[in-house]
mmCIF file of the N, C-alpha and C atoms, coordinates in Angstrom:
data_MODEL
# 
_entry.id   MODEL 
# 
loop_
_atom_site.group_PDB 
_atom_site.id 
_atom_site.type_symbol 
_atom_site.label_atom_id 
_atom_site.label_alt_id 
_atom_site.label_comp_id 
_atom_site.label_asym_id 
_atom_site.label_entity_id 
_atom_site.label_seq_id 
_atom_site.pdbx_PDB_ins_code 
_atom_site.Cartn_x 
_atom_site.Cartn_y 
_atom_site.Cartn_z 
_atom_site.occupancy 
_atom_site.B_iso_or_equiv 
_atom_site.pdbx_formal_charge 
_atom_site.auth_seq_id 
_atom_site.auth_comp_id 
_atom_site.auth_asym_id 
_atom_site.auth_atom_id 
_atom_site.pdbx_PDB_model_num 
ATOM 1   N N  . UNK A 1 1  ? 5.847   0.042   -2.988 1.00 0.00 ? 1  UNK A N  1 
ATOM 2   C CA . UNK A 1 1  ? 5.612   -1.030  -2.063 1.00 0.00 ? 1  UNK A CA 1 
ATOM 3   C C  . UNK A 1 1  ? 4.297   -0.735  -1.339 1.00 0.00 ? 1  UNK A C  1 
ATOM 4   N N  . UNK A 1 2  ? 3.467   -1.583  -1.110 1.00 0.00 ? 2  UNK A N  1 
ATOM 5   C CA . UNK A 1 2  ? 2.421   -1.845  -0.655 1.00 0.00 ? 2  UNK A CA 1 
ATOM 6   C C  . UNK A 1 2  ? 2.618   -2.189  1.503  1.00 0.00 ? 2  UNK A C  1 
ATOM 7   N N  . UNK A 1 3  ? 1.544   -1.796  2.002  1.00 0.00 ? 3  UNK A N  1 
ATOM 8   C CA . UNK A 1 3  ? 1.558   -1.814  3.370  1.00 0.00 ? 3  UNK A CA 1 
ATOM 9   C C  . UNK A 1 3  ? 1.596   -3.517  3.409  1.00 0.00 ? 3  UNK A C  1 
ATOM 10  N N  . UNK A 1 4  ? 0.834   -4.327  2.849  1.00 0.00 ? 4  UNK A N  1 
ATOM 11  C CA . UNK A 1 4  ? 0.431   -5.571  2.902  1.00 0.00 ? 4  UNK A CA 1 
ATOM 12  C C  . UNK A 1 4  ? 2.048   -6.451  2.843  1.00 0.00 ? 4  UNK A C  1 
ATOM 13  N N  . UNK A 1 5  ? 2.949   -6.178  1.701  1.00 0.00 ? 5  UNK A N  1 
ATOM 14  C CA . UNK A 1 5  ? 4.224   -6.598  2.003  1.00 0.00 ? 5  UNK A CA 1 
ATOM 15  C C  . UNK A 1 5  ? 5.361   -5.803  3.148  1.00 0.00 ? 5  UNK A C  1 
ATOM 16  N N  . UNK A 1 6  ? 5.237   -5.105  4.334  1.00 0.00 ? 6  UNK A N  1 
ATOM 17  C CA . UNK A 1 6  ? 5.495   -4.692  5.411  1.00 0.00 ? 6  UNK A CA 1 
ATOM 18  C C  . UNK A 1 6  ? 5.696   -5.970  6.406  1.00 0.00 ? 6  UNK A C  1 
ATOM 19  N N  . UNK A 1 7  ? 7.084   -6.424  7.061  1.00 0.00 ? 7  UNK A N  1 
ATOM 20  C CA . UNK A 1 7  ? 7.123   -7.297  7.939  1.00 0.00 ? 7  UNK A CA 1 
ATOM 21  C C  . UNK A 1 7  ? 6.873   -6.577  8.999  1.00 0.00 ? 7  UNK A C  1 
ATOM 22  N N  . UNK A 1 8  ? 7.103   -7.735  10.464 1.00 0.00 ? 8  UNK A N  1 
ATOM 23  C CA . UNK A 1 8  ? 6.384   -7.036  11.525 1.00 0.00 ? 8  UNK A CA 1 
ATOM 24  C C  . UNK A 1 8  ? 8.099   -6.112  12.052 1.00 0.00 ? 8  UNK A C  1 
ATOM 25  N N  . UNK A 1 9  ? 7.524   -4.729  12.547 1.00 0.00 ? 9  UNK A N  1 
ATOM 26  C CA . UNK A 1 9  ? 9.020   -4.211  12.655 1.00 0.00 ? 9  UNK A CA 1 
ATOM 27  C C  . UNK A 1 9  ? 9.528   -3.222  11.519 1.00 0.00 ? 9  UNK A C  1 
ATOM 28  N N  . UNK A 1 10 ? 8.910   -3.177  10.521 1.00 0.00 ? 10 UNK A N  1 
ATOM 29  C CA . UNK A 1 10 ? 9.321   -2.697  9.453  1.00 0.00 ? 10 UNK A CA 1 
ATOM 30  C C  . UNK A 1 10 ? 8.654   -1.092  9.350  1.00 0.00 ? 10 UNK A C  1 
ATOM 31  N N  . UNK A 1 11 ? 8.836   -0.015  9.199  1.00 0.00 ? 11 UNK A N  1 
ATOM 32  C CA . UNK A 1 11 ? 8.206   1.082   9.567  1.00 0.00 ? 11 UNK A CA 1 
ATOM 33  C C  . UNK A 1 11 ? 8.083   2.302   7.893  1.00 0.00 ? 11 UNK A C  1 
ATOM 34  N N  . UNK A 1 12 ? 6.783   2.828   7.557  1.00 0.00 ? 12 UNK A N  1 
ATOM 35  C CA . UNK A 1 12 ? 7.587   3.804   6.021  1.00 0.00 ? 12 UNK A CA 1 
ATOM 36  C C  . UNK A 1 12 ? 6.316   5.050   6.163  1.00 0.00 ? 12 UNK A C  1 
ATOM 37  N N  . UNK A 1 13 ? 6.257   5.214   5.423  1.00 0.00 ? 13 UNK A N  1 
ATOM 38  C CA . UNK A 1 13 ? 5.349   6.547   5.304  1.00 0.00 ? 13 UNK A CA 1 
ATOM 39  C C  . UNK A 1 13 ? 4.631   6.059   4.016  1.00 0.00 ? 13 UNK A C  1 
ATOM 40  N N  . UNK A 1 14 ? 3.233   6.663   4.520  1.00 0.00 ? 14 UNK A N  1 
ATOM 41  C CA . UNK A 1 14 ? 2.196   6.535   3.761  1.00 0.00 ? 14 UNK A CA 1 
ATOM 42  C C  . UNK A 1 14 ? 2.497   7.411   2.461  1.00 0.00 ? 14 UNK A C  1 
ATOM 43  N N  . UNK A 1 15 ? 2.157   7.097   1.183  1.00 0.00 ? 15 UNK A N  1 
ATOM 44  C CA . UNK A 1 15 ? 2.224   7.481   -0.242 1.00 0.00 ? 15 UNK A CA 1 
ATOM 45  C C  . UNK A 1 15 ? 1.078   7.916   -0.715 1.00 0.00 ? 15 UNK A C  1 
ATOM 46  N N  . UNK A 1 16 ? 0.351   6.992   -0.811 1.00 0.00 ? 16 UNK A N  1 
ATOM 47  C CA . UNK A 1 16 ? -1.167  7.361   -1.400 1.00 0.00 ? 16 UNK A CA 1 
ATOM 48  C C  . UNK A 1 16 ? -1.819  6.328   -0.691 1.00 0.00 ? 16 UNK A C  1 
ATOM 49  N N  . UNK A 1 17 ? -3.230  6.267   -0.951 1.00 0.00 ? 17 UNK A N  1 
ATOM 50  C CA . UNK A 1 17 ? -4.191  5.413   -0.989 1.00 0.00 ? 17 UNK A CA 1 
ATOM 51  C C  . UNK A 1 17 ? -4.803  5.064   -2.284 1.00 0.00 ? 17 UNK A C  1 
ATOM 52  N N  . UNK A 1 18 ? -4.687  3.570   -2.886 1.00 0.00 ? 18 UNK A N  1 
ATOM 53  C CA . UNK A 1 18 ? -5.190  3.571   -4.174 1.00 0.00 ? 18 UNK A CA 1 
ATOM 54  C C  . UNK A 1 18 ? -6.843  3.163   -4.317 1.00 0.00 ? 18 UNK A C  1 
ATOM 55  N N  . UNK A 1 19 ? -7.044  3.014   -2.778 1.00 0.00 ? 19 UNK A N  1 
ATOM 56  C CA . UNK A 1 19 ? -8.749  2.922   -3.394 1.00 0.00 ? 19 UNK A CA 1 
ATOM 57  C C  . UNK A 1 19 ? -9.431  4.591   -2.813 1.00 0.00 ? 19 UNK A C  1 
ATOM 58  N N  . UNK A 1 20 ? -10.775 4.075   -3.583 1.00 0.00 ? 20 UNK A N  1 
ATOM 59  C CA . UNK A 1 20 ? -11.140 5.766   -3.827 1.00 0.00 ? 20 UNK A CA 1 
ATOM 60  C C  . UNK A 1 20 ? -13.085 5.337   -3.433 1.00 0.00 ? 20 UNK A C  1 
ATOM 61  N N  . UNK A 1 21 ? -13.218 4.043   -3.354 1.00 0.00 ? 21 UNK A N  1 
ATOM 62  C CA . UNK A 1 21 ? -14.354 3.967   -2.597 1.00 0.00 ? 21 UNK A CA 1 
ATOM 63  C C  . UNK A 1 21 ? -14.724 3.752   -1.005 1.00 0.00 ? 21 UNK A C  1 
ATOM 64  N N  . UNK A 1 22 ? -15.122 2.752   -1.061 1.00 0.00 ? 22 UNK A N  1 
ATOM 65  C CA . UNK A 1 22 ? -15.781 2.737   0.977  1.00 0.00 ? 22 UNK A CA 1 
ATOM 66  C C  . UNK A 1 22 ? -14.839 2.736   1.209  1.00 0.00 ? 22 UNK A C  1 
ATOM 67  N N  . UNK A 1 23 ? -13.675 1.751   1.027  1.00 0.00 ? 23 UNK A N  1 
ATOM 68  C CA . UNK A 1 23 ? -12.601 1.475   1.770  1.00 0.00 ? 23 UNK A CA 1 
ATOM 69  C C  . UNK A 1 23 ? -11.772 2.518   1.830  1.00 0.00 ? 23 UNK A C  1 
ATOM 70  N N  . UNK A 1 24 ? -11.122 3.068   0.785  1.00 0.00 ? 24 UNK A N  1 
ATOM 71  C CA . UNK A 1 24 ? -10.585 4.446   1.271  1.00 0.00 ? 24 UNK A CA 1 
ATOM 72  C C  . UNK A 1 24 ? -10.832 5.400   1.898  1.00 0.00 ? 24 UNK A C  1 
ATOM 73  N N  . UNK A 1 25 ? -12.796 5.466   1.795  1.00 0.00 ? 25 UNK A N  1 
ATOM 74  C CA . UNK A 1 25 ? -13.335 6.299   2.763  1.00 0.00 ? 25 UNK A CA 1 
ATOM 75  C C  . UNK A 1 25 ? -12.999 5.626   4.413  1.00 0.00 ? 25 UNK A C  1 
ATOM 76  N N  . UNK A 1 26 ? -12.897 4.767   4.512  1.00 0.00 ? 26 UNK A N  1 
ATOM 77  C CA . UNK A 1 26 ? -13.061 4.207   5.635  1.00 0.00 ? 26 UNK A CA 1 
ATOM 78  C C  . UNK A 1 26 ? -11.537 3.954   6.413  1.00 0.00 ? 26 UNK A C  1 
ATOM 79  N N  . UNK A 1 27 ? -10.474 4.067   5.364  1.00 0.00 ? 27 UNK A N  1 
ATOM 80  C CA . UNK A 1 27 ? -8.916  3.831   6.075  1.00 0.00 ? 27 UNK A CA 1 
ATOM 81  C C  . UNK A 1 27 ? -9.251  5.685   6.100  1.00 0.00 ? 27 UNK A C  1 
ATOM 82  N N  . UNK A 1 28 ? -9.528  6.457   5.290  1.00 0.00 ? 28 UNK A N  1 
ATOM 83  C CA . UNK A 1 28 ? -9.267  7.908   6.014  1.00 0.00 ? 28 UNK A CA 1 
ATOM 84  C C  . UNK A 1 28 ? -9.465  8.458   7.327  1.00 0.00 ? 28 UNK A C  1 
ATOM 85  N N  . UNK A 1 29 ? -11.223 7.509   7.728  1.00 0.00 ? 29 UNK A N  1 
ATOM 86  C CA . UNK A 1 29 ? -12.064 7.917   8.708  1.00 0.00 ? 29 UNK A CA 1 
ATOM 87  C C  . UNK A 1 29 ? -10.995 7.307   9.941  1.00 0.00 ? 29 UNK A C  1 
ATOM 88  N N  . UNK A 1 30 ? -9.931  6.203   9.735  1.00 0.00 ? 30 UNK A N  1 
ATOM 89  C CA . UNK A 1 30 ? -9.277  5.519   10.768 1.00 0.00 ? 30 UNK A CA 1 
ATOM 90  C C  . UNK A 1 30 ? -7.347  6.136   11.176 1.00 0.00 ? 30 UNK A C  1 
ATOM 91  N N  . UNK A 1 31 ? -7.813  6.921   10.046 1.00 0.00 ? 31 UNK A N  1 
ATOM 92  C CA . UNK A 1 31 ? -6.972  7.679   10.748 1.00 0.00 ? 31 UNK A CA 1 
ATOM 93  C C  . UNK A 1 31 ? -5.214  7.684   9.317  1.00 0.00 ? 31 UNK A C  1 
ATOM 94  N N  . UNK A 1 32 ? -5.706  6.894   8.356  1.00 0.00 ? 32 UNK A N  1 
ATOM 95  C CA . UNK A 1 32 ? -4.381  6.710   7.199  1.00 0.00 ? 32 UNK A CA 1 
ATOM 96  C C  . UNK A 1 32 ? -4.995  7.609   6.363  1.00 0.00 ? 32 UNK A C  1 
ATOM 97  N N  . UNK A 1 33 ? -3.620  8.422   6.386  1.00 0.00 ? 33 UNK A N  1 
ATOM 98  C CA . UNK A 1 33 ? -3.661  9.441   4.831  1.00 0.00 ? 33 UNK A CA 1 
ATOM 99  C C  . UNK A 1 33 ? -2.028  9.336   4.748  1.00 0.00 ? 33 UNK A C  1 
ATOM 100 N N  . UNK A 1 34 ? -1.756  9.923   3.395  1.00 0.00 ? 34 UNK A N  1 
ATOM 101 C CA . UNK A 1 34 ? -0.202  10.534  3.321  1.00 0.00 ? 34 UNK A CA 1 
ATOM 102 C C  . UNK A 1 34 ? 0.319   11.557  3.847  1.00 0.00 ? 34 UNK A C  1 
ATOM 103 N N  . UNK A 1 35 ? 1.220   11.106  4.028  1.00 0.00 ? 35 UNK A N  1 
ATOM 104 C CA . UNK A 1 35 ? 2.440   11.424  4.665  1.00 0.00 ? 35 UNK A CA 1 
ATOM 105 C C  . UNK A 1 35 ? 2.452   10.980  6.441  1.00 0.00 ? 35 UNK A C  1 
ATOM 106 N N  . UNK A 1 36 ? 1.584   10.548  6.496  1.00 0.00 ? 36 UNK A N  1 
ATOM 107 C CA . UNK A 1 36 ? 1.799   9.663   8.282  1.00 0.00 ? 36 UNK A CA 1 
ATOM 108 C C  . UNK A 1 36 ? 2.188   8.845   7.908  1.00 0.00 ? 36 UNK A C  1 
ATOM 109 N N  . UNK A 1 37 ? 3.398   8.623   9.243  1.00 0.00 ? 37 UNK A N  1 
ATOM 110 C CA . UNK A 1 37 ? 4.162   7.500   9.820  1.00 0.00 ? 37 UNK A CA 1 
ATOM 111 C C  . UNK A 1 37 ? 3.914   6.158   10.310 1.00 0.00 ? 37 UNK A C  1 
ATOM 112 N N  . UNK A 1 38 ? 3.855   5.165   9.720  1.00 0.00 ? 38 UNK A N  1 
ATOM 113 C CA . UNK A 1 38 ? 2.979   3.827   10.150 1.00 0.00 ? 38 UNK A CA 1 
ATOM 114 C C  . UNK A 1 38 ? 4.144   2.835   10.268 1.00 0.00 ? 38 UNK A C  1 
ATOM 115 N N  . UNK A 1 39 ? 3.860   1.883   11.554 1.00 0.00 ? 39 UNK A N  1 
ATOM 116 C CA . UNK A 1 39 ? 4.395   0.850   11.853 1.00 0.00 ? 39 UNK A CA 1 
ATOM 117 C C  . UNK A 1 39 ? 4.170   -0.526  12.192 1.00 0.00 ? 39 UNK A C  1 
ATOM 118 N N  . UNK A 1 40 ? 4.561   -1.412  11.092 1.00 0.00 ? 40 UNK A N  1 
ATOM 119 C CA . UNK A 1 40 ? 3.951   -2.754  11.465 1.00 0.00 ? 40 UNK A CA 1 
ATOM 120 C C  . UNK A 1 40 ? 4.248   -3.275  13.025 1.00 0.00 ? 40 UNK A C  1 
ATOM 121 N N  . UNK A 1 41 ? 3.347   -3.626  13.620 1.00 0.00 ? 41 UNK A N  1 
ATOM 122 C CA . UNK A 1 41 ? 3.308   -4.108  14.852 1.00 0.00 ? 41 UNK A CA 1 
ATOM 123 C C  . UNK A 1 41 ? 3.451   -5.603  14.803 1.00 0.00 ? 41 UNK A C  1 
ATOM 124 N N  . UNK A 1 42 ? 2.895   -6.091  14.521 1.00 0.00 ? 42 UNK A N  1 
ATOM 125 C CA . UNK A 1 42 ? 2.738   -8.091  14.285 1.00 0.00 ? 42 UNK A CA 1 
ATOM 126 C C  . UNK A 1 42 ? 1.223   -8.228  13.569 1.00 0.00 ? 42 UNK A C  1 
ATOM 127 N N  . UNK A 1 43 ? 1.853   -9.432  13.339 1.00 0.00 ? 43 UNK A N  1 
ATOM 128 C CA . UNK A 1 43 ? 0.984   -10.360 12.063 1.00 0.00 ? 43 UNK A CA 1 
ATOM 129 C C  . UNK A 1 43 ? -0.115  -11.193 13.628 1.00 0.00 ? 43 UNK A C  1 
ATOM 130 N N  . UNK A 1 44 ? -1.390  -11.245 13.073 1.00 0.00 ? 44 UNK A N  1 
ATOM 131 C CA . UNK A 1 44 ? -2.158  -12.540 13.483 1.00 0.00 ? 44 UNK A CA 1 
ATOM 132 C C  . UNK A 1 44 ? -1.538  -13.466 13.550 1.00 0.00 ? 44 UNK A C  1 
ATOM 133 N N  . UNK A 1 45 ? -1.921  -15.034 14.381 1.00 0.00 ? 45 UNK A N  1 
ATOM 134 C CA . UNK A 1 45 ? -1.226  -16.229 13.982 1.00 0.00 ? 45 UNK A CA 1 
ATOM 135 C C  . UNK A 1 45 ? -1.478  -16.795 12.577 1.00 0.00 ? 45 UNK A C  1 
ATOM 136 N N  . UNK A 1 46 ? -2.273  -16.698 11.793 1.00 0.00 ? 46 UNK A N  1 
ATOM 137 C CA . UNK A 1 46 ? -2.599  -17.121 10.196 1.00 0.00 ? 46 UNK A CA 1 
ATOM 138 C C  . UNK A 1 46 ? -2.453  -15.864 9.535  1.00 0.00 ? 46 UNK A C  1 
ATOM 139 N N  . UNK A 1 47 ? -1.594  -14.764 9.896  1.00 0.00 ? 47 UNK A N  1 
ATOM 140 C CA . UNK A 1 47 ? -0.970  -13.912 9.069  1.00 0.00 ? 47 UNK A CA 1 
ATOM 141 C C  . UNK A 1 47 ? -2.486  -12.964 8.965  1.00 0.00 ? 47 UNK A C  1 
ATOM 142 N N  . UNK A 1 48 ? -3.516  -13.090 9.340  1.00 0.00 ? 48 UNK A N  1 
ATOM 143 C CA . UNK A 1 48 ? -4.203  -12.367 8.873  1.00 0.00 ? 48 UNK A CA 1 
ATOM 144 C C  . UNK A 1 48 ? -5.549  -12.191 10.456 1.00 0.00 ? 48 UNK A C  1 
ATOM 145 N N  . UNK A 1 49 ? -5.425  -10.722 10.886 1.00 0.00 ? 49 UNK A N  1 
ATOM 146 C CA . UNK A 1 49 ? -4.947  -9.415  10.187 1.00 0.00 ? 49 UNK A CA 1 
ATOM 147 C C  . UNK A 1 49 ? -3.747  -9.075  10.946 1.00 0.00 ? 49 UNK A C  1 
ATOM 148 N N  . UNK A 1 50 ? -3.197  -7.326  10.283 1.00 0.00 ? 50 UNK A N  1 
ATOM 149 C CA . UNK A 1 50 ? -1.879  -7.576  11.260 1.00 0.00 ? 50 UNK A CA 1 
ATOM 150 C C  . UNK A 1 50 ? -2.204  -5.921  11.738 1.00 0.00 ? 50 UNK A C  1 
ATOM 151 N N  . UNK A 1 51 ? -1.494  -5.378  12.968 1.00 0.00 ? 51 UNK A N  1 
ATOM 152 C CA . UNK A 1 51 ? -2.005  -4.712  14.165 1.00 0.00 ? 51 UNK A CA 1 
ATOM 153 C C  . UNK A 1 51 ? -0.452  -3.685  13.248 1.00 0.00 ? 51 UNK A C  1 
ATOM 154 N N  . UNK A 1 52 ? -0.981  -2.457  13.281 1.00 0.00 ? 52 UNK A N  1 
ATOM 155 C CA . UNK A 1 52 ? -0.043  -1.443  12.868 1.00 0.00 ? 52 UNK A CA 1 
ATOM 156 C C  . UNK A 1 52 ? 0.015   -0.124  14.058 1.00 0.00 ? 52 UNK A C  1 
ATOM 157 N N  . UNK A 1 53 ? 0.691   0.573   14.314 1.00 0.00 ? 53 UNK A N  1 
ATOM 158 C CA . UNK A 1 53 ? 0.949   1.937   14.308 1.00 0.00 ? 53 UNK A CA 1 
ATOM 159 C C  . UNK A 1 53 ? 0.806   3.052   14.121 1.00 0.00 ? 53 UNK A C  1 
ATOM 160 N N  . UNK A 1 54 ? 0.150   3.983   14.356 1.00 0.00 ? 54 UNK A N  1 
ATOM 161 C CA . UNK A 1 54 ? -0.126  4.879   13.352 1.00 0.00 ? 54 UNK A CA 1 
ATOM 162 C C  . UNK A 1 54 ? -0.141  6.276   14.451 1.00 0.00 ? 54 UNK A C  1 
ATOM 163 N N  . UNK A 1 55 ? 0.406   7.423   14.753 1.00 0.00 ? 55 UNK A N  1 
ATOM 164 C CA . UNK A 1 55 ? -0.021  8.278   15.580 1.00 0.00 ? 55 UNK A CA 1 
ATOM 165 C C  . UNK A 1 55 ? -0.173  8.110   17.064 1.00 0.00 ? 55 UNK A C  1 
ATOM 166 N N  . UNK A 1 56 ? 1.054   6.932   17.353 1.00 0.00 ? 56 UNK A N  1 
ATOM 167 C CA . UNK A 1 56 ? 0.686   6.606   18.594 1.00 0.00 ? 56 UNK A CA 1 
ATOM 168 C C  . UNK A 1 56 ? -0.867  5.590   19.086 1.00 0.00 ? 56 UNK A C  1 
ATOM 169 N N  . UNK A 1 57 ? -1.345  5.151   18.394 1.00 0.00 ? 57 UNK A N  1 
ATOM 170 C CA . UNK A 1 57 ? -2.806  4.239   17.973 1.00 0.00 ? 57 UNK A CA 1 
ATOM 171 C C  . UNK A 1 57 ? -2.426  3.382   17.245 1.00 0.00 ? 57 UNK A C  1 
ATOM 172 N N  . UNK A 1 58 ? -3.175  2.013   17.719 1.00 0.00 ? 58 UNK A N  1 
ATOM 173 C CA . UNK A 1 58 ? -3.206  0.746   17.022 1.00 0.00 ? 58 UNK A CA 1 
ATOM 174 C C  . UNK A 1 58 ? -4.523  0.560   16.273 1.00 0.00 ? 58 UNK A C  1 
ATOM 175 N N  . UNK A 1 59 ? -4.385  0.305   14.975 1.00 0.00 ? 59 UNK A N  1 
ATOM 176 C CA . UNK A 1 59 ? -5.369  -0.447  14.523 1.00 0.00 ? 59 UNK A CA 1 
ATOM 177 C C  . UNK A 1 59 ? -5.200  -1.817  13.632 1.00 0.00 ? 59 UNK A C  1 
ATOM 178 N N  . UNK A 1 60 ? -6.080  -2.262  14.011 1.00 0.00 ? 60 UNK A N  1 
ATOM 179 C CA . UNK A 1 60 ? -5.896  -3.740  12.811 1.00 0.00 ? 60 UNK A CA 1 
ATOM 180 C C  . UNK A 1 60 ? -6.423  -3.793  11.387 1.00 0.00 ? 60 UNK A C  1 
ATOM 181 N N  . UNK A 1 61 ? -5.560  -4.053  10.477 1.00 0.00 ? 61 UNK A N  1 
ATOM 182 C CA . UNK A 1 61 ? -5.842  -4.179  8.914  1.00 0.00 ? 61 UNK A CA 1 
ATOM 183 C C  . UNK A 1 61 ? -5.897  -5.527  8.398  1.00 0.00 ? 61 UNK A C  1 
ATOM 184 N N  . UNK A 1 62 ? -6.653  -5.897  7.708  1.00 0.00 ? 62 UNK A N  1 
ATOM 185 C CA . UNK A 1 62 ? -6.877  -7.046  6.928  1.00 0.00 ? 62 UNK A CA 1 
ATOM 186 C C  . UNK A 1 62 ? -5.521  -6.547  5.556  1.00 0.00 ? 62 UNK A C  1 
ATOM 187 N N  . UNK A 1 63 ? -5.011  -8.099  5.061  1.00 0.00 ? 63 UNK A N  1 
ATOM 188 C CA . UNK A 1 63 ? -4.020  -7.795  4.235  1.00 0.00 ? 63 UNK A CA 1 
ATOM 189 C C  . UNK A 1 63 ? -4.455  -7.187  2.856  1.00 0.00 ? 63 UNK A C  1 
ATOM 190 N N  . UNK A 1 64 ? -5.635  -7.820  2.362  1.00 0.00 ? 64 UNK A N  1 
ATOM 191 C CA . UNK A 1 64 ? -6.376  -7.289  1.692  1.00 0.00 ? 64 UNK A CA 1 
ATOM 192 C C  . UNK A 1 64 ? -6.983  -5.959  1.073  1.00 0.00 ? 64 UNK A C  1 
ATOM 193 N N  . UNK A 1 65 ? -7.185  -5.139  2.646  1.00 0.00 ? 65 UNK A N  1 
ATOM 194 C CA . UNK A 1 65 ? -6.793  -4.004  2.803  1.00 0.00 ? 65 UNK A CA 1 
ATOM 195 C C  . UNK A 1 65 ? -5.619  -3.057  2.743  1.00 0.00 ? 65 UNK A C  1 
ATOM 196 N N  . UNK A 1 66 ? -5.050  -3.556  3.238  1.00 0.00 ? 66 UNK A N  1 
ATOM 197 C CA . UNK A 1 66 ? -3.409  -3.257  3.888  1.00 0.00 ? 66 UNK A CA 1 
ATOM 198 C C  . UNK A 1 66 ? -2.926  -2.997  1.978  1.00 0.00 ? 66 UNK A C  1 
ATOM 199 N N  . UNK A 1 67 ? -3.036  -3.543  1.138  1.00 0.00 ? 67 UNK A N  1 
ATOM 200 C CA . UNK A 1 67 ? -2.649  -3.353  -0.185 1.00 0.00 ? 67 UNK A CA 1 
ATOM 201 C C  . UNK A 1 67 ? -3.229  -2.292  -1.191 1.00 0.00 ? 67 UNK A C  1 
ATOM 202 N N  . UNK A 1 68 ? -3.748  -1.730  -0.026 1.00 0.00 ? 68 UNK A N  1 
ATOM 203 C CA . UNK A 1 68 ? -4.678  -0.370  -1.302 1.00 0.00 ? 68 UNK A CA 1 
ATOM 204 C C  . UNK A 1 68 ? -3.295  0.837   -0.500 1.00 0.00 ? 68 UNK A C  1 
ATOM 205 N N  . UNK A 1 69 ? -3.115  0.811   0.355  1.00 0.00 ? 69 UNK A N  1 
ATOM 206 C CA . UNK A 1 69 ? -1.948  1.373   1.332  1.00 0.00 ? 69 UNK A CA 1 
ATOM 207 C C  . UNK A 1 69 ? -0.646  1.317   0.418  1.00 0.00 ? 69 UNK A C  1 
ATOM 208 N N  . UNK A 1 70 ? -0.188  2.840   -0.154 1.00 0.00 ? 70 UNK A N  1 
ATOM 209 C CA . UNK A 1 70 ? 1.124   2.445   -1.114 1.00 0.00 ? 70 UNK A CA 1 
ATOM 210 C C  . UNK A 1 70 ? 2.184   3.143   0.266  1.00 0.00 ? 70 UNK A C  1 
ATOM 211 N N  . UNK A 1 71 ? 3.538   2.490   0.870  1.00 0.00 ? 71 UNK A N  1 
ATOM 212 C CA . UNK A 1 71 ? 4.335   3.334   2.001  1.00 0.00 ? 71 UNK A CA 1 
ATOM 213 C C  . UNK A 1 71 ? 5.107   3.220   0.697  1.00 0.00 ? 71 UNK A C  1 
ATOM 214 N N  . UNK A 1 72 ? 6.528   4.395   1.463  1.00 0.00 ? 72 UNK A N  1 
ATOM 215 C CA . UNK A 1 72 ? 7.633   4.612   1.224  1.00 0.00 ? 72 UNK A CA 1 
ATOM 216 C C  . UNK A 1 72 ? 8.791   4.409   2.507  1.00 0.00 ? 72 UNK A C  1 
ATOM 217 N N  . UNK A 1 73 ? 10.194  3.622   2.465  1.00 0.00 ? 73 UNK A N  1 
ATOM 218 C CA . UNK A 1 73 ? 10.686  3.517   3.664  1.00 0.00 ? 73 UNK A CA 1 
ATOM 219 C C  . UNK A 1 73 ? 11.362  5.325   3.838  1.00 0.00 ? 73 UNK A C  1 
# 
């Protein structure tokens, strides 16, 4: 399962990251790797982006993004 299908409320642990360019460089630099604990917070009003959890810190992910993100519940 992918972070991107995560409702708001729904909480799992990071698996991998399947991208391996900027963007993965750039969810590392923000703080997602495996095995941290991430929690969907809420969706935007047009679903896009949605505000997560992570270490006590919020950040916002585009869904787009949010799908290179593999959790486990």
């Amino acid at each position: 399962m992918t972070l991107d299908q995560l409702k708001p409320g729904d909480a799992g642990y990071v698996k991998k990251l399947s991208s391996r360019d900027k963007l993965g460089h750039r969810l590392l630099c923000m703080g997602v790797y495996p095995g941290l604990h991430i929690k969907v917070i809420r969706n935007a009003p047009m679903q896009d982006p949605m505000e997560v959890e992570l270490d006590g810190y919020f950040i916002s992910l585009r869904h787009n993004e949010a799908r290179y993100v593999e959790v486990s519940s």
